[in-house]
C-alpha positions in Angstrom: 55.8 -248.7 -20.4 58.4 -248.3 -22.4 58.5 -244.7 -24.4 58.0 -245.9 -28.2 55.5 -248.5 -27.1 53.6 -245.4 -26.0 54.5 -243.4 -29.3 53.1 -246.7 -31.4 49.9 -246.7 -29.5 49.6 -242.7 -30.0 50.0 -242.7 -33.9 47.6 -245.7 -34.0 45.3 -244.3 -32.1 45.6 -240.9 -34.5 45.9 -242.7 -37.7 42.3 -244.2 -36.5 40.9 -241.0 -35.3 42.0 -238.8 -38.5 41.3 -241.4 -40.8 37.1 -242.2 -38.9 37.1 -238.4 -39.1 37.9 -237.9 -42.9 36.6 -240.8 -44.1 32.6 -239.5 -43.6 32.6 -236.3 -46.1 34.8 -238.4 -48.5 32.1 -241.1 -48.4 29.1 -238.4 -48.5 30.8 -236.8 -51.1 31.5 -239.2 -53.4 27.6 -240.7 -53.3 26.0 -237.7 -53.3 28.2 -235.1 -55.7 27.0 -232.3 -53.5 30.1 -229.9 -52.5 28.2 -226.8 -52.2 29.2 -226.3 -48.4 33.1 -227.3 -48.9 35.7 -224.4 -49.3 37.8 -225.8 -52.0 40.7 -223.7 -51.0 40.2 -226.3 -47.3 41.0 -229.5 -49.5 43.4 -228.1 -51.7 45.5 -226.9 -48.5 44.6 -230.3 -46.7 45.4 -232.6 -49.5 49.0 -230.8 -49.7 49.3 -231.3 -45.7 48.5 -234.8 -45.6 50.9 -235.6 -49.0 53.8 -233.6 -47.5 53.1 -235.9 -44.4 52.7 -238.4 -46.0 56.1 -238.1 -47.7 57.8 -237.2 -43.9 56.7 -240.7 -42.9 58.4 -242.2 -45.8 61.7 -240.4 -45.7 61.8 -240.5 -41.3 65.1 -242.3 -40.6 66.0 -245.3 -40.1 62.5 -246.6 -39.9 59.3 -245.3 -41.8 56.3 -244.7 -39.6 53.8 -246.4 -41.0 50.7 -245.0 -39.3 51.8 -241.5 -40.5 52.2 -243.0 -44.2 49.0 -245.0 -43.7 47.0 -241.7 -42.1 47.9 -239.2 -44.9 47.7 -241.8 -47.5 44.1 -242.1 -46.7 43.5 -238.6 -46.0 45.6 -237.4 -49.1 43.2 -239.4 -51.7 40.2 -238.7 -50.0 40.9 -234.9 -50.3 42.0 -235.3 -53.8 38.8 -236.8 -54.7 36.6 -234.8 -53.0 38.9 -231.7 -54.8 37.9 -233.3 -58.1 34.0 -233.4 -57.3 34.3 -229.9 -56.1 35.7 -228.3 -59.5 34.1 -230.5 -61.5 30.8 -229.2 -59.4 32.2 -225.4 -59.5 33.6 -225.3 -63.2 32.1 -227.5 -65.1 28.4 -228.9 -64.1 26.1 -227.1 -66.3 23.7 -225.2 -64.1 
């Protein structure tokens, strides 16, 4: 096989792994407002990752890679939200 059919296959197959991986807490998260075992410091550092990621996928020359754009486009928001549950939960839920 030719080498960048094999480097397709491997971001695909990582886009779908990080993305089935993430995608759980977000969803928990987001139905059941409980964020009392996340470290917010975790999704504040792993939001950053998967923009500045995301961004590298954009910018890669001469062609963008999509499944690293698609991955940390996913992951990005879903750390982002579940950031926003978290300190609303921390600072601002009323006891």
């Amino acid at each position: 096989m030719e080498q960048g059919i094999i480097f397709e296959i491997c971001s695909w197959v990582a886009t779908i792994g990080m993305v089935m991986g993430y995608l759980p807490q977000a969803i928990v998260t987001i139905r059941t407002r409980k964020t009392d075992g996340i470290a917010l410091p975790t999704f504040l550092m792993m939001g950053i990752g998967a923009f500045a990621f995301m961004l590298q996928g954009l910018i890669h020359k001469p062609d963008i890679i999509w499944s690293l754009f698609i991955t940390n486009l996913i992951t990005c928001t879903c750390s982002c939200i579940i950031f926003s549950i978290k300190i609303y939960n921390d600072y601002f839920r009323k006891p």
